[in-house]
N, C-alpha and C positions, 0 to 999 in steps of 0.2 A: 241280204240278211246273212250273218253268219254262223251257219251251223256247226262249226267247228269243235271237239272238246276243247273244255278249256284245260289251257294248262298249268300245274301245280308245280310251285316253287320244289327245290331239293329242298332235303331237308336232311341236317348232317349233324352229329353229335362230335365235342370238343370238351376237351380236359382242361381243367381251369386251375394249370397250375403257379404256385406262389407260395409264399408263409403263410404261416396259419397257426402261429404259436400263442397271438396277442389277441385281445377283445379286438382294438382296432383291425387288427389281418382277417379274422374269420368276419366279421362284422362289413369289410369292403369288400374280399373274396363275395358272399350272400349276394350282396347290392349291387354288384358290375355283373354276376352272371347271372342275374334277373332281371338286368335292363338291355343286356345284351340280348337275352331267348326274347324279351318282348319288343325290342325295339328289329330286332332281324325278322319279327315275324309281320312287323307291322310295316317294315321296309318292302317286306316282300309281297305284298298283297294292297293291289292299289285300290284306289275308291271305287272302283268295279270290280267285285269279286270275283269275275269270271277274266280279270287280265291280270298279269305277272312282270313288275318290273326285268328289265333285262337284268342277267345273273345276278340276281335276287335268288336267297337264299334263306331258309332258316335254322337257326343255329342253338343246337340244347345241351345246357352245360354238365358237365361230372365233375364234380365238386370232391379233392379227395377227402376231405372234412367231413362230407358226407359218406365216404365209406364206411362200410363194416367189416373191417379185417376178418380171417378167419381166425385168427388168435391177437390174441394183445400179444406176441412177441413179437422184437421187433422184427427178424425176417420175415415173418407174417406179412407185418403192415407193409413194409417195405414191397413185396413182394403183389400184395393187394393193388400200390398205388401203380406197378408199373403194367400189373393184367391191365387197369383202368386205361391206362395211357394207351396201351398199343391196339387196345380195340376202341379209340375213337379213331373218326374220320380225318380230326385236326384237334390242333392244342395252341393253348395260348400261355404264354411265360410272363409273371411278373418278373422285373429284372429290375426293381427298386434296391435304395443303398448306396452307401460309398461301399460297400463289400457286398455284394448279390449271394444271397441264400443259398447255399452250396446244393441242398436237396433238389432245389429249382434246377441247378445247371446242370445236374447227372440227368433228371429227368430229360432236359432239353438235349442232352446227349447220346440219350437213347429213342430220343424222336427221332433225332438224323442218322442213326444207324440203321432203323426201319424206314426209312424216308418220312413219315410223318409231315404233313404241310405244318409250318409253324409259321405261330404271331409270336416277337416280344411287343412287349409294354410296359416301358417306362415313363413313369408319370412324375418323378424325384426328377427336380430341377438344380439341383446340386449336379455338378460336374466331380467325375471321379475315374478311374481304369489309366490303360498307358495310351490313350491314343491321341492324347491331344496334338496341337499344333497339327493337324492334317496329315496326323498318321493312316488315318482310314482313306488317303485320297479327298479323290473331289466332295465326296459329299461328305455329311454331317457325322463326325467321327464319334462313335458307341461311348457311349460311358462306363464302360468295363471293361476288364481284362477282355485284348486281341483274342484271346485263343477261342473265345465265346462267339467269333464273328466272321463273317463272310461265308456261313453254311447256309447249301441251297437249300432253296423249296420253305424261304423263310422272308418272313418282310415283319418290319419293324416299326412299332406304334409311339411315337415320343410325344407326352401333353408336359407343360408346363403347369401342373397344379398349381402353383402358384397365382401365375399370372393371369390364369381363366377364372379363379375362384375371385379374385380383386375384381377382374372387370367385368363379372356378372354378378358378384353378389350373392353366389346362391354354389350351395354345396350339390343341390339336385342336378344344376344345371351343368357345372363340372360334370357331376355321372353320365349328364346326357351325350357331353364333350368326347368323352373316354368310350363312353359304350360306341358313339355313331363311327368313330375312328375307328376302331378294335372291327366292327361289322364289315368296314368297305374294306379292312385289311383281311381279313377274313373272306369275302367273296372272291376278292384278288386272289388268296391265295390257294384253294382249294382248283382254283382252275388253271393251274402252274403243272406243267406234266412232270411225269416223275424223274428222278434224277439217276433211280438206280438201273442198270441194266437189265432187262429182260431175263439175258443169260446167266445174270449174275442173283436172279432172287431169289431163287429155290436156296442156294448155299447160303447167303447172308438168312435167311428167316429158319436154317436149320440151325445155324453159329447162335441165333438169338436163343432156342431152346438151351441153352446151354452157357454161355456166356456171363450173362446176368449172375450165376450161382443160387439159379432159385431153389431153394428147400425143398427137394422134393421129399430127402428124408425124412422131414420131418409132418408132411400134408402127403396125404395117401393119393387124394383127389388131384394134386394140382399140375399134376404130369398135362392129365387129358384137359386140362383145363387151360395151359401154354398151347399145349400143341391146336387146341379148336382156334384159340384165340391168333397166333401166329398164320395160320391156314387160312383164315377171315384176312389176316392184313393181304396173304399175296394176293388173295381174290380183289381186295380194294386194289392193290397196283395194279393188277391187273385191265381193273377197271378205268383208270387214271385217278385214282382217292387216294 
């Protein structure tokens, strides 16, 4: 008989970002990172509640659409969505478009300046960026501008909406496509060690208080509120998150 505790899936919070300008963005934004927290939760918890698939994980999303800026200005918002980012554990990128969302790639730009584990996910089956012909190498060359590509501590989720939504017939079951992909990228990725130096984290996470250009002039509060928030990521490198 096994008297062992049992043991509890991790459980890790991720930024879900993308556009969010249109019914249809915030409407699929909602839909993916509600199938993602349900279906990472139900991946991870097998039909014995007391066993735990191996790195199984579960996964809950921060929606920046769901934020509440401290002010409707834009450095505010701005400012709002990147505290959000840097105090999750991981983030995931839409990278749809023949042109990808410019706010999406600063975001994804300042994930890998804090090391940040990242997902993309492209689900646009149009072909677009400079890498064609086997500019990326042996494998399957990104559909966007190079400069967006080859950064560590990142793995990439490509669906063909298209071609999944024809041969099932069902837009649900596309979501299911998209979400179970995003999860297994996701468990992958969170257990990738970190890429920045030890020696080198204290200075990079003091460059970050500063860097970004956040208002402090303008928000009294949001000094102490960089500094908790940065102080939490070394502690996650620290920790390998």
């Amino acid at each position: 008989m096994d008297t062992s505790a049992p043991v509890h899936p991790r459980t890790y919070t991720y930024y879900h970002a993308g556009p969010l300008f249109t019914l249809a963005e915030l409407h699929s934004n909602k839909l993916l990172a509600s199938r993602i927290q349900a279906l990472s939760l139900s991946s991870a918890l097998s039909s014995s509640s007391s066993t735990v698939e191996p790195n199984a994980a579960i996964f809950i999303p921060k929606l920046p659409q769901d934020l509440e800026p401290r002010s409707l200005h834009p450095h505010s918002i701005r400012d709002s969505d990147l505290l959000a980012l840097l105090s999750c554990d991981l983030a995931l990128f839409t990278y749809d478009g023949t042109e990808l969302d410019s706010g999406t790639v600063v975001e994804y730009m300042v994930a890998k300046f804090a090391d940040v584990p990242s997902v993309i996910l492209r689900t646009d089956f149009r072909g677009a960026g400079d890498q064609q012909g086997g500019a990326a190498g042996d494998d399957e060359p990104d559909a966007w501008n190079l400069m967006s590509s080859f950064w560590p501590r990142t793995r990439v989720v490509r669906v063909d909406s298209m071609a999944v939504f024809k041969s099932t017939g069902s837009s649900e079951k596309l979501l299911d496509v998209v979400a179970e992909r995003c999860v297994r990228a996701m468990e992958e990725v969170v257990r990738l060690p970190s890429s920045m130096p030890k020696e080198s984290r204290k200075g990079v996470l003091e460059w970050l208080k500063v860097m970004p250009g956040w208002g402090y002039e303008r928000d009294s509060g949001l000094r102490s509120e960089v500094e908790r928030t940065l102080e939490e990521r070394m502690n996650k490198l620290d920790r390998g998150v």
